[in-house]
N, C-alpha and C positions, 0 to 999 in steps of 0.2 A: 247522754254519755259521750256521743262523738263530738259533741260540741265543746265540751270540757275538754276534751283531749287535745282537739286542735287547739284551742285558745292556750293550754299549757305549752303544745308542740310552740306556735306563736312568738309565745312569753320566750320562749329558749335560746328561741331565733333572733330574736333581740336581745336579750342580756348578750347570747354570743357576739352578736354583729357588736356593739357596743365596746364590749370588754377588746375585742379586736382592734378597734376603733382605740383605743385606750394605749393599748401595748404599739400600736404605729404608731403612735404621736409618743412615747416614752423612748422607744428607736430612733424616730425625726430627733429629738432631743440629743440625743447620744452622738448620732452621727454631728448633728452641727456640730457637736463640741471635738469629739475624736477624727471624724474625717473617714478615709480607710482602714484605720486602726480600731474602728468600733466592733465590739467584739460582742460575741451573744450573754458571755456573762456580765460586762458591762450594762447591756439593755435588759439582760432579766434582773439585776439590782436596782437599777432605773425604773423598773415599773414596778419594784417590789415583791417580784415574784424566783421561783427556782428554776433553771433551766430547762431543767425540763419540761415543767408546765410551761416555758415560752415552747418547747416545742413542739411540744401537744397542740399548740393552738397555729404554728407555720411547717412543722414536717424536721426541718434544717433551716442554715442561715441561706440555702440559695432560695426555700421559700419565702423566708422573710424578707430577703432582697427582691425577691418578683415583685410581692405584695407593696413593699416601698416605691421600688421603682414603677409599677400601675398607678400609685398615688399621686408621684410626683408629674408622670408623663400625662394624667388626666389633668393634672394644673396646667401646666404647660401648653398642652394641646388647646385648652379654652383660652389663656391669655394669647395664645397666636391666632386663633379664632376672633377672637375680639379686635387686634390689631391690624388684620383683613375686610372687617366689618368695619371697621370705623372711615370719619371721612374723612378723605384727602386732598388735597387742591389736584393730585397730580396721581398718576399712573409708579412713577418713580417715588415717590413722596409717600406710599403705600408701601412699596419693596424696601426703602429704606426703617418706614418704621416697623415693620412684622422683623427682619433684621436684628434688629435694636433690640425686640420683646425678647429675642429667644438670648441675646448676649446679656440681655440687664438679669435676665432669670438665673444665667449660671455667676454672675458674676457676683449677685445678691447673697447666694447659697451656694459656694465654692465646696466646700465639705461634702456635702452632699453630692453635687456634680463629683467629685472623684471617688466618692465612697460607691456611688454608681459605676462609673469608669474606670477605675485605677485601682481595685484594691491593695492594703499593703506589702501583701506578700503571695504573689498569685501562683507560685509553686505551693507552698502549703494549702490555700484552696483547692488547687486541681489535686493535691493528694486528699482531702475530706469531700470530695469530688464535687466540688463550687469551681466552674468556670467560670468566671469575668462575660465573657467573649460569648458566651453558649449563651448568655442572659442579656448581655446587652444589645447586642445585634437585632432580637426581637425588639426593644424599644425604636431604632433608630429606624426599623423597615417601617413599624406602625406609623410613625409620625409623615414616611416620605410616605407611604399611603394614604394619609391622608389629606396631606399636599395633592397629591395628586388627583385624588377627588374633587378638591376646590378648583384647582386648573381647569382640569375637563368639564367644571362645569359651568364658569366664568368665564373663561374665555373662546372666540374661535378658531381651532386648530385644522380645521379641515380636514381632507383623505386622512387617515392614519392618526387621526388627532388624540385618540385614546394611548393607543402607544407612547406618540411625545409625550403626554401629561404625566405616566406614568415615569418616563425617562428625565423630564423635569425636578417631577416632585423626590424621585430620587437622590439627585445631581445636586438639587440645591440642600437639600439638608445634609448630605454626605460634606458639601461646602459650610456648611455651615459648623459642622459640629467639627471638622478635622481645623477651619479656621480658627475656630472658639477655642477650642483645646489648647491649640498652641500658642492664641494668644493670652487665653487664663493662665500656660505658664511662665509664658515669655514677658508679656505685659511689654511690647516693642513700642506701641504709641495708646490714643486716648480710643476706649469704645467707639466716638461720634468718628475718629478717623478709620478705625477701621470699618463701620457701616460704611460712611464714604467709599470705600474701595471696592468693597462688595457689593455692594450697589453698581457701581461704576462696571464690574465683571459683568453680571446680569447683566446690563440694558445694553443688549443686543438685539435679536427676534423680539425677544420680550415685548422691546418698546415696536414692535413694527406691527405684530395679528391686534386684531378687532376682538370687542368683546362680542358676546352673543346676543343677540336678539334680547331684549328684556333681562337678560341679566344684570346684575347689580354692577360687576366687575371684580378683576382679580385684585389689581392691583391698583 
């Protein structure tokens, strides 16, 4: 009998993970298409359901925006994972292209990037009490933490070296995302020129500490 039960409990647990799975990617859809302006009754007609079963299954839309934006930021987080694993002729030739990963990814899926960041009317959110700001700020700490784990563990920083890594990993993706932003609005020159530049900021210490002993390397 217990064994029944659990296998049904199980079976639940998956249809739900699934059907979850289902209504993200019917949301992904919407927002590419609307941007900021995606609205919850747009993505509960989108996946063919009523709104309120979309939020029986997220709470409100600042669930459903956590749960998008854990989606997107565990993409993201593995293609700049991968961008730092890969091989490079050079120490800078590595900073340049982990750069590149994080500006090709907003630049790919722009909608998305401000459906994240910019929603379209963020006084009407803070009155349905969706902050922007309250949600995204978690994303961009996650990401410089775990910059910062790659640093302190790649390279050597010596006395106090946990510290810098954390003050690195912070610094460069605060750089990164306030540069990105402005240049996804502005569109001032080409992606490869702006890496150029941002690279060029970085290689300073950067290019001077040793890696570690057996480590693979940062950059």
């Amino acid at each position: 009998m217990e064994t029944g039960t659990s296998q049904r409990e199980d079976q639940q647990q998956e249809a739900a993970a699934r059907r979850r799975k289902e209504l993200l990617e019917a949301a992904d859809r919407v927002v590419l298409r609307d941007g900021p302006e995606a609205s919850m009754n747009a993505i509960a007609a989108e996946a063919g359901i009523t709104k309120p079963i979309l939020y029986r299954h997220f709470g409100d839309k600042g669930g459903l925006y956590r749960a998008l934006a854990v989606r997107h930021t565990d993409a993201l987080l593995a293609s700049l994972r991968k961008a730092l694993d890969a091989p490079a002729p050079d120490r800078r030739g590595r900073v340049a292209a982990t750069l590149d990963t994080y500006l090709a990814a907003i630049e790919a899926r722009p909608q998305v990037y401000r459906f994240l960041m910019h929603p379209a009317d963020q006084g009407q959110q803070q009155e349905q009490g969706f902050d922007v700001g309250h949600h995204s700020a978690p994303l961009l700490r996650r990401m410089g933490d775990e910059l910062a784990k790659v640093i302190a563990d790649r390279v050597e920083l010596g006395p106090g070296g946990e510290e810098v890594a954390r003050i690195w990993g912070h610094g460069i993706v605060g750089m990164m995302h306030a540069a990105g932003d402005w240049w996804l609005r502005e569109r001032p020159c080409s992606r490869e020129r702006l890496v150029h530049h941002l690279t060029d900021l970085l290689w300073g210490r950067l290019a001077l500490v040793d890696d570690r002993a057996g480590a693979p390397g940062l950059f």
